[in-house]
N, C-alpha and C positions, 0 to 999 in steps of 0.2 A: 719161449720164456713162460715161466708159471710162477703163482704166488698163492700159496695157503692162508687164507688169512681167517679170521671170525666174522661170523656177521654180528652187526648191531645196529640193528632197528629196532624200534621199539616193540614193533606184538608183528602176529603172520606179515606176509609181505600181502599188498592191496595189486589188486588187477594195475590202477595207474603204476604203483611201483614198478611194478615188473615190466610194463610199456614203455616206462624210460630207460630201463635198464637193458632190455630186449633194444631198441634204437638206436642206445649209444653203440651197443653192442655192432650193430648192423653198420655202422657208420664207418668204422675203419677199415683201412686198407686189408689189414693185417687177419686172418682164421681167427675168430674169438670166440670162444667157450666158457662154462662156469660148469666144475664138474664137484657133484654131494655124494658119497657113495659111488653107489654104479650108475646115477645118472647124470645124462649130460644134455647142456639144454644147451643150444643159440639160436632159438627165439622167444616169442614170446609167450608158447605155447610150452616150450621147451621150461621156461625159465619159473610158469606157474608150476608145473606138473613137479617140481623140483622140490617143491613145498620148504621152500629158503624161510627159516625161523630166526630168532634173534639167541646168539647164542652156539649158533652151528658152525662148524668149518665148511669151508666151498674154497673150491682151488679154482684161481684164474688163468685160462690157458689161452697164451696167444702166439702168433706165428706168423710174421712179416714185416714189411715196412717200419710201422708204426706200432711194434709189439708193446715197449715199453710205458707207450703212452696208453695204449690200450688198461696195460694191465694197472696202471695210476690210477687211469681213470674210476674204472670201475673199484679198487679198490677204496677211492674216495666215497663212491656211491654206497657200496655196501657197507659202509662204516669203519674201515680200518684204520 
């Protein structure tokens, strides 16, 4: 399952931001990804280096069990 959405946060994304979002990530059953361009992050290393701005697209990619929930979630977190 995938979902294009906008981010909206307010200014750059913060080290904490990206720690919750890297975690939740990590949390489901399901393959989850955040893909900007040609990159693709699922961690939290992944998910800095991504340089998520307010404003941008980011496609949520996820793949298992709990995909749908996956991709909710996260699209709550990033602002959708």
């Amino acid at each position: 399952m995938e979902l294009t959405i906008k981010i909206a946060i307010p200014k750059e994304m913060m080290t904490r931001q990206a720690a919750d979002i890297a975690q939740r990530m990590s949390g489901f059953e399901s393959r989850v990804l955040l893909k900007r361009q040609n990159m693709t992050a699922k961690s939290l290393m992944g998910v800095l280096s991504a340089e998520l701005r307010d404003g941008q697209a980011v496609t949520i990619l996820a793949e298992g069990p709990d995909e749908a929930q996956a991709v909710c979630t996260l699209s709550k977190m990033l602002g959708a």
